[in-house]
C-alpha positions in Angstrom: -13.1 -23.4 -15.7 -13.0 -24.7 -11.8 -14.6 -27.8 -13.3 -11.8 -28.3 -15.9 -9.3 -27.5 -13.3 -10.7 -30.0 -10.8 -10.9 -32.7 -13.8 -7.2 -32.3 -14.3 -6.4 -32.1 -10.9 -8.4 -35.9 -10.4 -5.7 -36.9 -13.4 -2.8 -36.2 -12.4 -3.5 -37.5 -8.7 -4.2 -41.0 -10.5 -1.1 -40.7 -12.7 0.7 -40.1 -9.5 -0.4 -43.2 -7.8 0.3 -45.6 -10.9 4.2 -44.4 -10.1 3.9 -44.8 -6.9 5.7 -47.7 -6.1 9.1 -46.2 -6.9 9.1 -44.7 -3.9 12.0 -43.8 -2.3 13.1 -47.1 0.4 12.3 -46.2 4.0 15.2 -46.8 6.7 16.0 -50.8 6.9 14.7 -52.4 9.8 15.9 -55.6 11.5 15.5 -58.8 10.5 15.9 -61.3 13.5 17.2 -64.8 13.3 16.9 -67.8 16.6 18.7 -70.0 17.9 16.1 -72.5 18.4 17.2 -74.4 21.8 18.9 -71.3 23.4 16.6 -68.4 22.2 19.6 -66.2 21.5 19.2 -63.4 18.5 21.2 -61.3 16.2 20.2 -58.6 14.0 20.9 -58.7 10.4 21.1 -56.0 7.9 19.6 -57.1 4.1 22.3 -56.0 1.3 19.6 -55.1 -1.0 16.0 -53.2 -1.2 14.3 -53.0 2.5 11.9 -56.2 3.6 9.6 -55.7 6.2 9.1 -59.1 8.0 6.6 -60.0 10.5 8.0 -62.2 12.9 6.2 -64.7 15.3 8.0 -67.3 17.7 5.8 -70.0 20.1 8.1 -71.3 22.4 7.4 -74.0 25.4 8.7 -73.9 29.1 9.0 -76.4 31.5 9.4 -75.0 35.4 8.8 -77.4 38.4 4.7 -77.5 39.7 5.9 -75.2 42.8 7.7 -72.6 41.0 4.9 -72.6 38.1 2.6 -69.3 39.8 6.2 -67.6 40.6 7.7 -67.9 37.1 4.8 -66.7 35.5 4.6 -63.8 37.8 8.5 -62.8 37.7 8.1 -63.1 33.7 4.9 -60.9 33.3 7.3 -57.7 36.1 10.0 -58.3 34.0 8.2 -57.3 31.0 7.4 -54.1 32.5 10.7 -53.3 32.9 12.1 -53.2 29.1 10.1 -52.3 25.7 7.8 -55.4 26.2 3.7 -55.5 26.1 1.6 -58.2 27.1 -1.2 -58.4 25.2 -2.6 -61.3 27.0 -1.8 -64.0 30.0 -3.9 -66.3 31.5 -2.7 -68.9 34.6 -4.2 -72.5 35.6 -3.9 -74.0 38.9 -4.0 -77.6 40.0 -7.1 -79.6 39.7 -8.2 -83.3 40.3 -8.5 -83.8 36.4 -6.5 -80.1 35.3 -2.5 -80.5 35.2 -1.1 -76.5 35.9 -0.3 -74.5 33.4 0.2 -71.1 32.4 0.4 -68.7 29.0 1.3 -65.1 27.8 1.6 -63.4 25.2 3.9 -60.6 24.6 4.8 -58.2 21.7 8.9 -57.6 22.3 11.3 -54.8 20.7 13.9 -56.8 18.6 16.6 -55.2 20.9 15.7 -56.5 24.0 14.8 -60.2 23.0 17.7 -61.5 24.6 17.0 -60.6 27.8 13.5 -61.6 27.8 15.0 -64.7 27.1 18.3 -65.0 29.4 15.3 -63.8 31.9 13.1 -67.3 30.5 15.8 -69.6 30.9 16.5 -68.6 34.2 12.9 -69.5 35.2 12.7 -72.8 33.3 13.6 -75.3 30.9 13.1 -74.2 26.8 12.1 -77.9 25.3 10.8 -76.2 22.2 10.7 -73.0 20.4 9.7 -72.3 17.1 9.2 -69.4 14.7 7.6 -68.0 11.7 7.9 -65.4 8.9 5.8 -63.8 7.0 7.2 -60.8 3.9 4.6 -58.0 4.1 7.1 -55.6 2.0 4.8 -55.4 -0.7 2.1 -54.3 1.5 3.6 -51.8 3.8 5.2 -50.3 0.4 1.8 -49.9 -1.3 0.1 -48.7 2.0 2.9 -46.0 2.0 2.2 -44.9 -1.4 -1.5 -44.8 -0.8 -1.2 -42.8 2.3 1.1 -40.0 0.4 -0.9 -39.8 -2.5 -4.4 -39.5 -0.3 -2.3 -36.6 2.3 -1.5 -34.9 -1.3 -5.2 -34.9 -2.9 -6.7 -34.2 0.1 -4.3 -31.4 0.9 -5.1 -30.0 -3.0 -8.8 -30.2 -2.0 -8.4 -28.2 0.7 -6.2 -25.5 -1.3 -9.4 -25.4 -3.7 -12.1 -25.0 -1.6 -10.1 -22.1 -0.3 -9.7 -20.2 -3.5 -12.8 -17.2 -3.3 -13.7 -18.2 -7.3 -15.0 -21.3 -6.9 -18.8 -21.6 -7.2 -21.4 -23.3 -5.3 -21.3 -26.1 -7.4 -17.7 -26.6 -7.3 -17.5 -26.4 -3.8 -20.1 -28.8 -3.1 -18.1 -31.7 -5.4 -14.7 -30.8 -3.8 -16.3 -31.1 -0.3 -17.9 -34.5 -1.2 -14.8 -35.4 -2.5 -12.9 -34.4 0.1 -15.0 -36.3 3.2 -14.3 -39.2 0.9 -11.1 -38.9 0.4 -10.3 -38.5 4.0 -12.1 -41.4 4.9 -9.5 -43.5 2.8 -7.0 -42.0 4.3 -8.0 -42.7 7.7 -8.3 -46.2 6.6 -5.2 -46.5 5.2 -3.5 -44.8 7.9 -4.9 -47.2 10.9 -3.9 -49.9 8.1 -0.1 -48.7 8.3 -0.1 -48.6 12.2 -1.0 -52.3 11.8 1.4 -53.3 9.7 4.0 -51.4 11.6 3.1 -53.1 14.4 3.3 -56.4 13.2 6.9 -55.8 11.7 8.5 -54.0 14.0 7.6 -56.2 17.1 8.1 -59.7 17.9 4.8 -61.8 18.5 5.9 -64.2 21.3 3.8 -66.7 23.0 5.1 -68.8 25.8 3.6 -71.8 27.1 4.7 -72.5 30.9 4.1 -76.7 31.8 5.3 -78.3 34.5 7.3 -81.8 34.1 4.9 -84.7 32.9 2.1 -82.7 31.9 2.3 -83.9 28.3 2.3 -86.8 28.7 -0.9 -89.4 28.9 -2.6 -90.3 31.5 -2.5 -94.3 32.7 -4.7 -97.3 32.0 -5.5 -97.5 35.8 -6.1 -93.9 35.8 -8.6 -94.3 32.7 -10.2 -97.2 34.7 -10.6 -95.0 38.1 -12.1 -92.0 35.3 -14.3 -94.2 34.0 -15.6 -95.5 37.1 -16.4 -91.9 38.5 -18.5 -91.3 35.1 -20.0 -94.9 35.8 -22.5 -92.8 38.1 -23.6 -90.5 36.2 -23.8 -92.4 33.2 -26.6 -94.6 35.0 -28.0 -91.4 36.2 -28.8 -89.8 32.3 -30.0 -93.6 31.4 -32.5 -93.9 34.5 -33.4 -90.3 34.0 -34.4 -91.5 29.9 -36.5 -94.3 30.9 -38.2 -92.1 33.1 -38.8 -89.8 30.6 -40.1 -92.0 28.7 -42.6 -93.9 30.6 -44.1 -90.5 31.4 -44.5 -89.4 27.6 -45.7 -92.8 27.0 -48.2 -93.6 29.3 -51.4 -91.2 28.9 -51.2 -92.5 25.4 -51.6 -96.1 26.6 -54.3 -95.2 28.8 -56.4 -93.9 25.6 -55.1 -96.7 23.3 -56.3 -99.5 25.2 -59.5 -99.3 26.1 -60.1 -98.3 22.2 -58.1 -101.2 21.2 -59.7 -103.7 23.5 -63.3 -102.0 22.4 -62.7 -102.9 18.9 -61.3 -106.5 19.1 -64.8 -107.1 20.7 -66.6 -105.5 17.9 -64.7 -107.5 14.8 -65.1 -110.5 17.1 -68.9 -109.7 17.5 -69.4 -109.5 13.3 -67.5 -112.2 12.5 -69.9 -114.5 14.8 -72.8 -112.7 13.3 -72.0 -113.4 10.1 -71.1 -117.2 10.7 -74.7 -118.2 12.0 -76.3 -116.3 9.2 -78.2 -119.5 6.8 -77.5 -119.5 3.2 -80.2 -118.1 0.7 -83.0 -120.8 0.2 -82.3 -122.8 -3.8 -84.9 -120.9 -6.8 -87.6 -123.1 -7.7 -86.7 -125.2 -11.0 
C-alpha cells in the first residue's frame, strides 16, 4: 500500500509540473530605457504579461590625464553611497608606451541610475554609451515553476517518511528520493538568485580615457618604436647565429676528418684500378 501511495504521489507531482507554467504573474518589474548621449532613464510599466529583462549598458568617458586617478576614485565612494556594487575596477597609470586609463564595473538598482550618472557627467565627458537586452522571461518563469513544484514534493517526502507505517523499504526509496530531490532544488534555487540578479540590476561598465588616447600613434613615433626594437632585434639574431655555430660545430669536427679520410681512399682505388694490365689474348 505505501508503495502504491508513493507511485501516485510521483504522478501527480509530474502532472503538476506539465501545468506549471500558468502560474500566477509575479509583481512587474521595471523595464529601463537610455538616453544614449545624456545617460538619463525612465521606468516603464509593460501593459501586458510581466518580462523580466536583463539589461547591460557599456558606456565610454573622457576626463582630462590629471583628473583621470581622481574621477575614478570619486566614482568608485560614490557607489558606496546609494544601492550600487562594484564588482570589479582596475586603474592604469602613465607609461612611456601605456596611455592612462581606467575601468569599473558596477551592478546599479534601476532607481538610482540617474544619479550614478548626473554623478559621471560631472567627472567627464560621455562620448559613447551603449546598451543591450536580453528577455529571460521564459526562464525565470520556468525556474519559478520548478522551484514550487520541487519545495512541494520534497515537503510530501518529508510528510511520508514521518508517517509510523511506512516500512523499511519504503523509507529507504523516499529518503533516496528525497536527497535527490533536494539537490534539484538547491540547483534550481541558486539558478533563480542568478537570474534575479541579472534582471533586477543594471550591468554597467565604464571606460575612463583621457583626450587622444584613441587615437594612433604617428609615423615618426613608429620610426622612434622601431628604432628602440632595432636593438634587440640584432640581439635575438646574433644570439641565433651563435646558437647555431655551437650546435653545428662538434659535428663538423667528426665529419671532416671522415670525409677527407674517404676522398683519399676512392682516390687510392680508382689509381689502382687504372694501372691494372688487361688479361693476356687465349691462344688461337
Amino acid at each position: 500500500m505505501h508503495r502504491r501511495h508513493l507511485v501516485l504521489l510521483l504522478a501527480s507531482v509530474l502532472l503538476s509540473t506539465a501545468g506549471c507554467r500558468n502560474l500566477a504573474r509575479r509583481p512587474e518589474i521595471f523595464l529601463s530605457s537610455t538616453a544614449p548621449a545624456m545617460g538619463l532613464y525612465s521606468r516603464a510599466q509593460a501593459a501586458g504579461p510581466q518580462r523580466y529583462i536583463a539589461e547591460s549598458q557599456k558606456v565610454d568617458v573622457v576626463v582630462s590625464e590629471q583628473e583621470l586617478e581622481k574621477s575614478w576614485e570619486a566614482l568608485v565612494a560614490f557607489c558606496g553611497t546609494i544601492r550600487c556594487e562594484v564588482v570589479s575596477s582596475s586603474i592604469t597609470a602613465k607609461a612611456a608606451d601605456v596611455t592612462p586609463s581606467g575601468t569599473i564595473s558596477l551592478r546599479v538598482a534601476p532607481e538610482v541610475v540617474n544619479a550614478l550618472f548626473t554623478e559621471v557627467q560631472k567627472l567627464g565627458k560621455i562620448t559613447q554609451h551603449t546598451t543591450q537586452r536580453e528577455d529571460k522571461t521564459t526562464a525565470v518563469i520556468d525556474s519559478d515553476a520548478k522551484i514550487k513544484n520541487l519545495t512541494s514534493f520534497r515537503d510530501s517526502l518529508r510528510n511520508m517518511l514521518a508517517k509510523p507505517s511506512a516500512t523499511v523499504n519504503d523509507l529507504v526509496t523516499i529518503q533516496q528520493q528525497l536527497m535527490e530531490t533536494q539537490s534539484q532544488l538547491d540547483s534550481e534555487t541558486a539558478q533563480r538568485k542568478s537570474l534575479a540578479n541579472d534582471t533586477e540590476q543594471i550591468f554597467i561598465d565604464l571606460s575612463f580615457r583621457v583626450p587622444g588616447s584613441s587615437e594612433g600613434i604617428s609615423s615618426w613615433r613608429r620610426i622612434g618604436n622601431a628604432l628602440r626594437e632595432s636593438g634587440s632585434i640584432l640581439a635575438d639574431s646574433t644570439a641565433a647565429v651563435i646558437t647555431t655555430v655551437v650546435a653545428v660545430v662538434p659535428w663538423l669536427i667528426l665529419l671532416l676528418p671522415c670525409i677527407w679520410l674517404g676522398r683519399k681512399i676512392w682516390r687510392r682505388f680508382r689509381r689502382n684500378r687504372a694501372i691494372v694490365p688487361p688479361a693476356p689474348a687465349a691462344a688461337s
